[in-house]
N, C-alpha and C positions, 0 to 999 in steps of 0.2 A: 639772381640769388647770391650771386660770389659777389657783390658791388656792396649789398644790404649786409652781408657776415662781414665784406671789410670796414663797411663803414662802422657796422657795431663796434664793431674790433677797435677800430680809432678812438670811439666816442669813450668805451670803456679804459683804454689808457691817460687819455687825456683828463676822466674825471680821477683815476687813480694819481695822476700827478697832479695832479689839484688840491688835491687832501693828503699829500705827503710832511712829512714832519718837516720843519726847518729850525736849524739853529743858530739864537744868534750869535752875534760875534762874540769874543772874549770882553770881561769885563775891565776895563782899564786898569783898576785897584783889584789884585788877587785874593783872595780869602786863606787864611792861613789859620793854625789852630797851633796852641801850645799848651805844654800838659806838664806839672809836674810830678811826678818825677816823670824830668826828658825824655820825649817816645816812649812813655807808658803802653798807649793803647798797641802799639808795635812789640814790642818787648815783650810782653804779656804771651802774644802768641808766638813771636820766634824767636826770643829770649831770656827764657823764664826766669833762669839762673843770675843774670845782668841785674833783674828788677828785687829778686829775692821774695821776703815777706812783706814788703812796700806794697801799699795799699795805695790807689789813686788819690791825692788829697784836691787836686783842682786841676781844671781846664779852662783854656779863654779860647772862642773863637770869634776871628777880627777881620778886618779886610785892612790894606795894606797900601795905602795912598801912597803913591811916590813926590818926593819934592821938583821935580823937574827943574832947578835952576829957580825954583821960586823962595821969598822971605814968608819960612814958615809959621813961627811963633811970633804974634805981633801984628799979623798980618792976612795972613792966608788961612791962620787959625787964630781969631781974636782974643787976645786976652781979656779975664772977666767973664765972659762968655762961655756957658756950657757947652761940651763937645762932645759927640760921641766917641773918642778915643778909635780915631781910625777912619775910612769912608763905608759909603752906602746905609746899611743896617748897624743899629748901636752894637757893640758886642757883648757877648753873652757869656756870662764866667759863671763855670759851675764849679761848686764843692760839693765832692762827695763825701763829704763826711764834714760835721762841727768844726769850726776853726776859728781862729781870732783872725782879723784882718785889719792890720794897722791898729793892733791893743783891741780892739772892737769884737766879740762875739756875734758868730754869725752864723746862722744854721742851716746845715745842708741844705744844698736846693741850686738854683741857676734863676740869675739876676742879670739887669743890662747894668755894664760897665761903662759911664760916664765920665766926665774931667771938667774941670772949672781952669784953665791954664791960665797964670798967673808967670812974670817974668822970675820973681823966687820962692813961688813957692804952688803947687798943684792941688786943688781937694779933688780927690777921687771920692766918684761916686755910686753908690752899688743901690741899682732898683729894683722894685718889683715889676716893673713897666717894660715886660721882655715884648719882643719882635716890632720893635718901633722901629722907623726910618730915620737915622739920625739924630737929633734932639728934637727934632722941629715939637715932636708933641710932650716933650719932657713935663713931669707933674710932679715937683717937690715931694708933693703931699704920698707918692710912690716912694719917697726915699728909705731905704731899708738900714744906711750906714752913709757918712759920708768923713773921711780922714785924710787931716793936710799933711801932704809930704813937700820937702826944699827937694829945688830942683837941682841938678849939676851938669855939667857939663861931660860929654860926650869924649873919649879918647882922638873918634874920629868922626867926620858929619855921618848919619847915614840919610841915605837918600831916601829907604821906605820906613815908613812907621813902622816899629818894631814892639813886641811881648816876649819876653825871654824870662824863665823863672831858673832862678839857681839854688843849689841846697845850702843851707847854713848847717844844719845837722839831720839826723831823720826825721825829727819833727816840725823842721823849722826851711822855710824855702824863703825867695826875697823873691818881687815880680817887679821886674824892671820894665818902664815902656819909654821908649825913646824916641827921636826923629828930631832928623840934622845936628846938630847940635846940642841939643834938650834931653835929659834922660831924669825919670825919677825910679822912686823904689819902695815899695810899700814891702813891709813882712811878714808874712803869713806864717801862724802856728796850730797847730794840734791842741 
């Protein structure tokens, strides 16, 4: 009887480790998110005073290719060529509230952030076509806005894609997206 309870014993561990959760590994390219106004959603609950009567106006969440030593513009991201602004999944920019983007009216909601990268000059592209893998299945005929920005040059390369938005005044922010070299800047207003 003690053989038969240890072997049960066994069999029921061994199916528990069988059906146990596994995770995989990290994902090469991080997902990162930016909000402005800067750490909004942070601020909010443990900085009220910081954020004031600022209301959320936008969020992009992205993932964050690193350059590893490789020629990124021209190359490893083709020019001409639509891109999903970042790796893995297109990213996904929301406004919360009406706003112009790049002169363009645009209405609240969350759209995939796309790029046509050009050596002077970028069209950003905002769709209805959210939680797509990249561009591979992009549809024009999705396009909600699409506005050219000149590109410039970087102070210094950065190695991962970057989205950083800065205030021009309370109702006015700039969204800069850059990597290596490459940086553009669309402005978004109230």
């Amino acid at each position: 009887m003690k053989k038969i309870s240890l072997l049960l014993a066994f069999f029921c561990f061994a199916i528990a480790g069988a059906n146990a959760q596994t995770f995989r590994g990290l994902d090469k390219s991080p997902m990162d998110m930016a909000y402005f106004p800067d750490d909004y959603a942070h601020d909010r609950k443990f900085a009220p005073a910081k954020i004031g009567t600022d209301k959320a106006m936008v969020r992009v969440t992205y993932t964050r290719p690193a350059k590893n030593d490789r020629e990124v513009f021209g190359k490893l991201v083709p020019y001409g060529k639509v891109w999903r602004a970042g790796a893995n999944e297109a990213p996904e920019i929301k406004f919360y509230q009406d706003v112009t983007f790049g002169g363009k009216k645009i209405p609240a909601g969350t759209y995939a952030l796309l790029t046509i990268p050009n050596e002077k000059e970028w069209t950003i592209i905002l769709s209805s076509d959210v939680d797509q893998w990249g561009a591979y299945s992009y549809n024009e005929s999705m396009d909600v806005a699409r506005v050219n920005v000149p590109t410039e040059k970087t102070s210094a390369p950065l190695d991962n894609f970057s989205i950083q938005f800065a205030r021009k005044d309370p109702k006015t922010a700039t969204m800069y997206l850059g990597w290596d070299n490459t940086m553009v800047a669309v402005p978004i207003g109230l």
